[in-house]
Gaussian input, Z-matrix of N, CA and C with variables (Angstrom, degrees):
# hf/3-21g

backbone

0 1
 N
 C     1     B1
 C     2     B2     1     A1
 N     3     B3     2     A2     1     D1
 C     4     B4     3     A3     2     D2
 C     5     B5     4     A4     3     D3
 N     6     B6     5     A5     4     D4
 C     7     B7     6     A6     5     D5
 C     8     B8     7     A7     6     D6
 N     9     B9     8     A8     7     D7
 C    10    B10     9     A9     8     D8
 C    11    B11    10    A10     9     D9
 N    12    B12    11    A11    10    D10
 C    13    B13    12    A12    11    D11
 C    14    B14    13    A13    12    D12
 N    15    B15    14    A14    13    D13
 C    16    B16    15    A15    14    D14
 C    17    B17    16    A16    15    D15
 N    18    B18    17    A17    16    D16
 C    19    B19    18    A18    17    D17
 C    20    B20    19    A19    18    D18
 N    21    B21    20    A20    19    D19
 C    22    B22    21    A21    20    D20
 C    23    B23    22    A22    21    D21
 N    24    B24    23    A23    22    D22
 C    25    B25    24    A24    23    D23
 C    26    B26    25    A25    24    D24
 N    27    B27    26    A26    25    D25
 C    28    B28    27    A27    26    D26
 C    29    B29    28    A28    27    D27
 N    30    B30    29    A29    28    D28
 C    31    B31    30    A30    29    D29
 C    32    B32    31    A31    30    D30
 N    33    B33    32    A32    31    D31
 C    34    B34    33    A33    32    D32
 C    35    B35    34    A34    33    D33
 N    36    B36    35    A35    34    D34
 C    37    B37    36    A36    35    D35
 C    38    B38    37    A37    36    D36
 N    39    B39    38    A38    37    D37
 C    40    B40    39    A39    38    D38
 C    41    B41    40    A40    39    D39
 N    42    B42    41    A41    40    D40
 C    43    B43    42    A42    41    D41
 C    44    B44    43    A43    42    D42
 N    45    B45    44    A44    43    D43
 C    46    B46    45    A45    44    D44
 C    47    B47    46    A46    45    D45
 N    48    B48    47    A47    46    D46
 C    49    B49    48    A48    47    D47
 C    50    B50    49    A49    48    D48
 N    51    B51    50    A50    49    D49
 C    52    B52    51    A51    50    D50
 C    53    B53    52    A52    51    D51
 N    54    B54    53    A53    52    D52
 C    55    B55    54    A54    53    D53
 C    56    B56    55    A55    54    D54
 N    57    B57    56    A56    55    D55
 C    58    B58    57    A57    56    D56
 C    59    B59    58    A58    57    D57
 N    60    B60    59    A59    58    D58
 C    61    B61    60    A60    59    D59
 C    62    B62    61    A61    60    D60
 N    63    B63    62    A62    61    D61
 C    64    B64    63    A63    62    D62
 C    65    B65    64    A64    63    D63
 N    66    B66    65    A65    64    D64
 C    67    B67    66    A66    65    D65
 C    68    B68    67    A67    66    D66
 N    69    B69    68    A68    67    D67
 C    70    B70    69    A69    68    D68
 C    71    B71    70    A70    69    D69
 N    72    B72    71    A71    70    D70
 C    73    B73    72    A72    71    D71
 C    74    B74    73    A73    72    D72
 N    75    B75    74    A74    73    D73
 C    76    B76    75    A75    74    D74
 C    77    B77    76    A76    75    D75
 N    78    B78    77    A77    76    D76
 C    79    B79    78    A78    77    D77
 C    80    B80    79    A79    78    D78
 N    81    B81    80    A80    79    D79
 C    82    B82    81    A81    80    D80
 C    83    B83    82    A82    81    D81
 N    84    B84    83    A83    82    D82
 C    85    B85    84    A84    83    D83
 C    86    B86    85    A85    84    D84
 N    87    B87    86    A86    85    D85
 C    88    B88    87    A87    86    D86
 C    89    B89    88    A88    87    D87
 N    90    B90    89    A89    88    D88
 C    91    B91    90    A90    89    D89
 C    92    B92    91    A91    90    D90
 N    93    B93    92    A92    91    D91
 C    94    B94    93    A93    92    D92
 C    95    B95    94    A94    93    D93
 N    96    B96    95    A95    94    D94
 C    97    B97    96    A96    95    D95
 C    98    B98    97    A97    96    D96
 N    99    B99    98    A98    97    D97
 C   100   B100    99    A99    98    D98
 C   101   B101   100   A100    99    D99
 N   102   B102   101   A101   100   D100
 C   103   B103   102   A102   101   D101
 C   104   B104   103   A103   102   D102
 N   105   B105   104   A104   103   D103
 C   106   B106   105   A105   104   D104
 C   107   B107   106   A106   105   D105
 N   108   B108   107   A107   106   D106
 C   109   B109   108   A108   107   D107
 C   110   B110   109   A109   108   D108
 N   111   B111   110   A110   109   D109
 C   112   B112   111   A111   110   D110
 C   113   B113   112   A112   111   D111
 N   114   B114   113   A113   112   D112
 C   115   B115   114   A114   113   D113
 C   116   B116   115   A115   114   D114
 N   117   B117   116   A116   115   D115
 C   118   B118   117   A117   116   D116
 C   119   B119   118   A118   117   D117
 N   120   B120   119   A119   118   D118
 C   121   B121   120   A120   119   D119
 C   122   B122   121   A121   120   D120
 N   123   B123   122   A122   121   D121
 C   124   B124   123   A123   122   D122
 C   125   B125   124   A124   123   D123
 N   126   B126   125   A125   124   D124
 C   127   B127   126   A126   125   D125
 C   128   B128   127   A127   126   D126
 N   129   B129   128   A128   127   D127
 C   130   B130   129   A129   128   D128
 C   131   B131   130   A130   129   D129
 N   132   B132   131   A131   130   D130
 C   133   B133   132   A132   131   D131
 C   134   B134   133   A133   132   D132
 N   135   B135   134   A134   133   D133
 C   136   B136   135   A135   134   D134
 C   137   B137   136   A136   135   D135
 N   138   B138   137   A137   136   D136
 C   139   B139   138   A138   137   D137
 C   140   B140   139   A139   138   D138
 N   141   B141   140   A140   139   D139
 C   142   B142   141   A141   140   D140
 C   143   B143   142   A142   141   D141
 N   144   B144   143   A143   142   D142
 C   145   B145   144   A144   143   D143
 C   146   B146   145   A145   144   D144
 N   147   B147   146   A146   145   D145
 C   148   B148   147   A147   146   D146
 C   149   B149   148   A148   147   D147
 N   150   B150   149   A149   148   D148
 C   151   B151   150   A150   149   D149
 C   152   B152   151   A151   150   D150
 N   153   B153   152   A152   151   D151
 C   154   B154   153   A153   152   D152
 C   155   B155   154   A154   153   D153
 N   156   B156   155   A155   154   D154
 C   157   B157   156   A156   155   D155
 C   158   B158   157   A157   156   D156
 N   159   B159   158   A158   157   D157
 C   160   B160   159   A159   158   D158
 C   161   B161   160   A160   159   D159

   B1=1.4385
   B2=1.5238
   B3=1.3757
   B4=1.6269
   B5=1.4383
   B6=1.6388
   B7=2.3304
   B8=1.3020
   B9=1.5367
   B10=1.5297
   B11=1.1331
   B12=1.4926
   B13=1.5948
   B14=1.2158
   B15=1.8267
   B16=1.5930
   B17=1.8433
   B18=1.1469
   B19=1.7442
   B20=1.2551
   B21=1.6947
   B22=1.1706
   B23=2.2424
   B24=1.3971
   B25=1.3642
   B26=1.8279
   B27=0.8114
   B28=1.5747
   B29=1.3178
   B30=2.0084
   B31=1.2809
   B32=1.6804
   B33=1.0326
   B34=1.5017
   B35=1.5107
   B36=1.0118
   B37=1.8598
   B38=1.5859
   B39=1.6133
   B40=1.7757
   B41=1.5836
   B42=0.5894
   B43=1.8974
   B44=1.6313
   B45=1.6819
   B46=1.5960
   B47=1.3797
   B48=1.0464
   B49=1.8180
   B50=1.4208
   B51=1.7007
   B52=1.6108
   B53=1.1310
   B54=1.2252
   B55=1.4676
   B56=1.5998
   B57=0.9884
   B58=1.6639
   B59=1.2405
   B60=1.5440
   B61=1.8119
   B62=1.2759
   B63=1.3123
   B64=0.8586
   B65=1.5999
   B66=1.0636
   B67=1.7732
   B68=1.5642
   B69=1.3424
   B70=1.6320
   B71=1.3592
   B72=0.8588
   B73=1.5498
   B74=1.5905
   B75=1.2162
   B76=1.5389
   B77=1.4613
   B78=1.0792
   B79=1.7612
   B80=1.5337
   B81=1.5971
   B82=1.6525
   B83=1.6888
   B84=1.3570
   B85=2.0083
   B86=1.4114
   B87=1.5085
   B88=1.4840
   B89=1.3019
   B90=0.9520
   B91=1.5087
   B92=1.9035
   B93=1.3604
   B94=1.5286
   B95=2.0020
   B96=1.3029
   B97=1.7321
   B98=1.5014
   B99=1.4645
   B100=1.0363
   B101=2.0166
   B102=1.4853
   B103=1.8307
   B104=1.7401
   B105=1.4105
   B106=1.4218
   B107=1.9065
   B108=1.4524
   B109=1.2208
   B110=1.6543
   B111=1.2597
   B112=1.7708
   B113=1.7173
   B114=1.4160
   B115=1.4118
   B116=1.4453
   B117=1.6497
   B118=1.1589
   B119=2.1330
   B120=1.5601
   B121=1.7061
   B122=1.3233
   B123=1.0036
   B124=1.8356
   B125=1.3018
   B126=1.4809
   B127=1.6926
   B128=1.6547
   B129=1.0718
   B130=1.4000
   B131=2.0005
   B132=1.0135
   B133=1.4847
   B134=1.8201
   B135=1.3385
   B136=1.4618
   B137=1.1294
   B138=1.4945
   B139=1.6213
   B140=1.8807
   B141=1.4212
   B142=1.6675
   B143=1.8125
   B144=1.3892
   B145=1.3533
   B146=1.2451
   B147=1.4310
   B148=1.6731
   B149=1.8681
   B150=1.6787
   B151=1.6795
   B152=1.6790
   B153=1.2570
   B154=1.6252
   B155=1.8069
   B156=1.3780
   B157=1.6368
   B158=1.6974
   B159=1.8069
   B160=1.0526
   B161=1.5795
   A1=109.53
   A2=108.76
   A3=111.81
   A4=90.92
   A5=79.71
   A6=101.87
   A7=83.74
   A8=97.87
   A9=154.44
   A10=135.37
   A11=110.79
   A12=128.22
   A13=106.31
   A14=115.54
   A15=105.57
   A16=105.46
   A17=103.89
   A18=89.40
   A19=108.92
   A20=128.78
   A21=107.03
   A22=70.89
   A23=99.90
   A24=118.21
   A25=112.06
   A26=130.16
   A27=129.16
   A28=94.06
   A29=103.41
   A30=125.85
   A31=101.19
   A32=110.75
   A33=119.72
   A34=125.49
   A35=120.48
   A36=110.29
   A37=86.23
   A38=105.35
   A39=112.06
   A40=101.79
   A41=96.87
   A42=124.99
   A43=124.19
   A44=93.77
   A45=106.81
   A46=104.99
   A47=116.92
   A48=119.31
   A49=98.25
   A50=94.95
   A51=109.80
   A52=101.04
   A53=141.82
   A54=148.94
   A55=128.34
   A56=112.05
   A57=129.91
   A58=111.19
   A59=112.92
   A60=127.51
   A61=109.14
   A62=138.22
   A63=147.66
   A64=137.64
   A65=109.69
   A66=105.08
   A67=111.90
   A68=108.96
   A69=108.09
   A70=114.92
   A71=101.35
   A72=106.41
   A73=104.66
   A74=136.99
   A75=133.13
   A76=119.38
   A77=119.77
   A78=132.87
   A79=102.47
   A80=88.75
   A81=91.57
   A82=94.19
   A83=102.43
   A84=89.65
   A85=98.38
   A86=124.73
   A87=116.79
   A88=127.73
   A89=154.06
   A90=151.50
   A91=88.12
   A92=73.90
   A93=102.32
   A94=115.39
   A95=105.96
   A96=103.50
   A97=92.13
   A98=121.32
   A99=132.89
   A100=108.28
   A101=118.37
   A102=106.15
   A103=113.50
   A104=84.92
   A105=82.16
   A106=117.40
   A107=116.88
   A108=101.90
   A109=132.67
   A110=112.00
   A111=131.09
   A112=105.63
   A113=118.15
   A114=92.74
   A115=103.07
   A116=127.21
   A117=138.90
   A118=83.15
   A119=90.97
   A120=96.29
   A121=107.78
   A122=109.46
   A123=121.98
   A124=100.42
   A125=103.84
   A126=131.23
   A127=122.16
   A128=105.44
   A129=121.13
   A130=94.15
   A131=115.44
   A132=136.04
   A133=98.59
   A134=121.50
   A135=117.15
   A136=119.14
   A137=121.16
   A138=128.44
   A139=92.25
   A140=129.95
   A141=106.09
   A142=68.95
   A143=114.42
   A144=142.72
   A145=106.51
   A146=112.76
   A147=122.70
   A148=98.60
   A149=87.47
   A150=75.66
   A151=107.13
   A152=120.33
   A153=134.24
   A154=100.86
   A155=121.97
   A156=108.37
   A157=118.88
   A158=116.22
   A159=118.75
   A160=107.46
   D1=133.71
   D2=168.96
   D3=-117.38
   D4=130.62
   D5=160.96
   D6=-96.14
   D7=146.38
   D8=175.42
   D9=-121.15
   D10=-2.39
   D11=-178.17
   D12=88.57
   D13=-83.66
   D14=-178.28
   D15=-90.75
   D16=0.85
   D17=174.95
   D18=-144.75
   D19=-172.16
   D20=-165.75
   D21=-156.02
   D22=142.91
   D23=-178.36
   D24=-108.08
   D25=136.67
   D26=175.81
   D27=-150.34
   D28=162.69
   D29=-178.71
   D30=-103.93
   D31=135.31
   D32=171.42
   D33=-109.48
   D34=139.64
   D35=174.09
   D36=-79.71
   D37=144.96
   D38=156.51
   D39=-156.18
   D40=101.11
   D41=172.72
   D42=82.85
   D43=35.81
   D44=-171.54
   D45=112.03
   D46=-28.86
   D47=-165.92
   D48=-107.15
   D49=127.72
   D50=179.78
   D51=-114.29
   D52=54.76
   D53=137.81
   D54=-96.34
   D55=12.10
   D56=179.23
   D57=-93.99
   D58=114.25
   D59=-170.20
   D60=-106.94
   D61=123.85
   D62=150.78
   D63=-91.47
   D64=139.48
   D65=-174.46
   D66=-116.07
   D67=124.72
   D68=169.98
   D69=-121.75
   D70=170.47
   D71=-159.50
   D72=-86.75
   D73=151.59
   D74=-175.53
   D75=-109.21
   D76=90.11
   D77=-136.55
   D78=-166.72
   D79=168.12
   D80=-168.09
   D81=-87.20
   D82=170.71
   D83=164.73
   D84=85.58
   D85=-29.85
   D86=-177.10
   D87=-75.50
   D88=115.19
   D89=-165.54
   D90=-73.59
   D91=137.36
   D92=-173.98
   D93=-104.63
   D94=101.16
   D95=-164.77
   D96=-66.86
   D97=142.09
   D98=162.70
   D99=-102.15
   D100=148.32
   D101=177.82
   D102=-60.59
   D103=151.39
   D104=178.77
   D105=79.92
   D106=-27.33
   D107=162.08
   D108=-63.96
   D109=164.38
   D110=163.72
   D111=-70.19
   D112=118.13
   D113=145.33
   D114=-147.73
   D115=-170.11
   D116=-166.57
   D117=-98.97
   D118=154.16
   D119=143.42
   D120=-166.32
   D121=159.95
   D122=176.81
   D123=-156.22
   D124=-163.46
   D125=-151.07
   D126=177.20
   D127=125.72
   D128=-149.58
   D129=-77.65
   D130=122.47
   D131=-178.90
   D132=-33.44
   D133=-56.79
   D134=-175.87
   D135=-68.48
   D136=2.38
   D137=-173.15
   D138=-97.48
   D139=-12.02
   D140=-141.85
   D141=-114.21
   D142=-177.02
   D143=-176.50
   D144=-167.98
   D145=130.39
   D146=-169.26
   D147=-97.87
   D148=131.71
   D149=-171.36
   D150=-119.22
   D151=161.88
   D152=-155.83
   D153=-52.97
   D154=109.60
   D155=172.72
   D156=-28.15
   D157=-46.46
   D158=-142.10
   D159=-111.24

């Protein structure tokens, strides 16, 4: 995990691949990943952009 002041970035395994970063926000109310835990994540459809294969 890297702190960022208002957010905090970590690497996650997600489907074998441990290069996937995630950012949460650093706030009360936020679930806090501890190593080695399970959690869910997603992303809201108007946030993603499909980009050119080639």
């Amino acid at each position: 995990m890297i702190y960022l002041g208002d957010h905090v970035r970590t690497r996650v395994s997600v489907c074998g691949h441990d290069d996937f970063v995630i950012k949460l926000p650093n706030s009360e109310g936020v679930v806090q990943l501890e190593p080695g835990a399970t959690t869910t994540i997603g992303w809201k459809t108007e946030d993603c952009q499909a980009l050119d294969a080639s």
